[in-house]
C-alpha positions as CSV (number, residue, x, y, z in Angstrom):
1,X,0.0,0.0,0.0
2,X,1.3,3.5,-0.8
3,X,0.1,6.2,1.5
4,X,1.5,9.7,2.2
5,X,1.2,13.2,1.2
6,X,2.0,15.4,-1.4
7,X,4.7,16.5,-1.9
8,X,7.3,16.9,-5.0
9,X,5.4,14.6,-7.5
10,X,3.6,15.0,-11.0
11,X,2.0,12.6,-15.0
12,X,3.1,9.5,-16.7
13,X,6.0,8.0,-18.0
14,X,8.5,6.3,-16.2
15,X,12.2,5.4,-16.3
16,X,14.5,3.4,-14.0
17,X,17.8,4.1,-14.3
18,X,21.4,3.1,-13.5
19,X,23.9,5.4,-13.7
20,X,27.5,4.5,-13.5
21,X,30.6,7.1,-11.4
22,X,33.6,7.2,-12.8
23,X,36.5,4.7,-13.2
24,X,37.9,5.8,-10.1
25,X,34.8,6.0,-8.2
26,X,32.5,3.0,-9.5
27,X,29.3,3.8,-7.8
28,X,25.8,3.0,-9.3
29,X,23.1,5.2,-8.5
30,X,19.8,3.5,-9.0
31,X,16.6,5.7,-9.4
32,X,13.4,6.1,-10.5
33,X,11.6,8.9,-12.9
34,X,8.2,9.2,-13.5
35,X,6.5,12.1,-16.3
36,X,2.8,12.9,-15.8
37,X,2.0,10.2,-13.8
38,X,-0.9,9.5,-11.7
39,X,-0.6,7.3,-8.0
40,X,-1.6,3.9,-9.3
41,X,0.3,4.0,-12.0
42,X,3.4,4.3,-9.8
43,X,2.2,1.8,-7.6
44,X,1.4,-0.4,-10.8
45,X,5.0,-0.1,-11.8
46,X,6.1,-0.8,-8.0
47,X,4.4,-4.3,-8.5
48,X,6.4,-5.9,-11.0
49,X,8.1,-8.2,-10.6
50,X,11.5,-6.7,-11.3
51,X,10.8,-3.8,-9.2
52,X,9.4,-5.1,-5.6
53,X,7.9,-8.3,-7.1
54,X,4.9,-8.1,-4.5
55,X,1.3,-6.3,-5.1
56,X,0.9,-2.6,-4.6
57,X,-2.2,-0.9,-4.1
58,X,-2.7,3.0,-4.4
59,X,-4.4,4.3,-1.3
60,X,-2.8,7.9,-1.4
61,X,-6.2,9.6,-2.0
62,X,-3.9,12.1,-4.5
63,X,-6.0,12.2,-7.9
64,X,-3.9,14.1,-9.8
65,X,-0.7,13.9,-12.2
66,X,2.3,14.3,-10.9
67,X,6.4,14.4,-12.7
68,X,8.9,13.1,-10.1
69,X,12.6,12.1,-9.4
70,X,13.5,9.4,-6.8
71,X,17.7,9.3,-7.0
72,X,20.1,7.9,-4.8
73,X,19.2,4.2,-3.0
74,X,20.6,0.9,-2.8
75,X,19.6,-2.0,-5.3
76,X,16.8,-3.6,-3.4
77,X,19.3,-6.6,-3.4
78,X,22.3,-4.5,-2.0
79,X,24.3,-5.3,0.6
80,X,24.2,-5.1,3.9
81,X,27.5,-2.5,3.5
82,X,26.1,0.1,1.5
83,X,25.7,3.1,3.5
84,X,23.1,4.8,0.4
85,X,19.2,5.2,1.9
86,X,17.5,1.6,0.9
87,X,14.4,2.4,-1.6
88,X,11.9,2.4,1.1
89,X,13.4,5.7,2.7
90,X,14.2,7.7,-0.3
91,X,10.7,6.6,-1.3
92,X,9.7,8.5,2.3
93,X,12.5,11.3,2.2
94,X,12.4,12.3,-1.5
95,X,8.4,12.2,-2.0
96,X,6.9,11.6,1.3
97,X,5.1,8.3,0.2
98,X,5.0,5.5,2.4
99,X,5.3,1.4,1.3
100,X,3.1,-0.3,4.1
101,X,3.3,-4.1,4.1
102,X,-0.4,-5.2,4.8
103,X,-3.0,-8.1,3.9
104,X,-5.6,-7.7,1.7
105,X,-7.4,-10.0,-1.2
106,X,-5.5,-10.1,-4.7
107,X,-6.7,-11.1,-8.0
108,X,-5.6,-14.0,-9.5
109,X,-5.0,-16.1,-13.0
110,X,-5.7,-19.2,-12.4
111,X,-5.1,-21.6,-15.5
112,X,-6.6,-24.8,-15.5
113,X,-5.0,-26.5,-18.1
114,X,-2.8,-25.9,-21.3
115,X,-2.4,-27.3,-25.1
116,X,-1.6,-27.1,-27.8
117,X,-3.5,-25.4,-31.1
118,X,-5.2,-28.7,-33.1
119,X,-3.8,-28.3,-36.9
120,X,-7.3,-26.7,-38.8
């Protein structure tokens, strides 16, 4: 559940990035971008499974569009020696948004069974 208020968001188009420090200095910075974006559709892209792998409901009560930067964390699998903010606290320092793990019903697919096309 995402719940918080605003602050710096805005509409939608996202983009995670990695960015690379120099040679000398190889730090990544992971972070997250989002262009005209509304709530669920940042806690739509939080879902996946690449991202926290878990479901993610909107329950902000913000209805609008918002553009926003979220810069600076650990990989969700990073160590326990990196000293960076994990993602659930620049997710609370940067935009004042708050992941809260709770139990609720989920849909899901359920297939049955599988085969193959017959040759028509």
């Amino acid at each position: 559940m995402i719940s918080g208020s605003s602050h710096s968001l805005r509409r939608t188009r996202f983009s995670l990035f990695l960015r690379r420090g120099p040679s000398s200095a190889p730090i990544e910075q992971y972070g997250l971008a989002g262009h005209k974006t509304t709530m669920g559709d940042l806690a739509a892209t939080l879902a996946v499974p690449a991202s926290l792998g878990r479901p993610v409901v909107d329950r902000t009560g913000l209805n609008g569009v918002y553009n926003f930067s979220l810069e600076g964390f650990a990989p969700l699998t990073g160590g326990a020696d990196d000293t960076r903010p994990s993602f659930f606290t620049a997710i609370v320092e940067q935009l004042g948004i708050k992941l809260e793990a709770t139990k609720g019903p989920v849909e899901v697919l359920v297939i049955d069974q599988a085969a193959r096309p017959s040759e028509n």
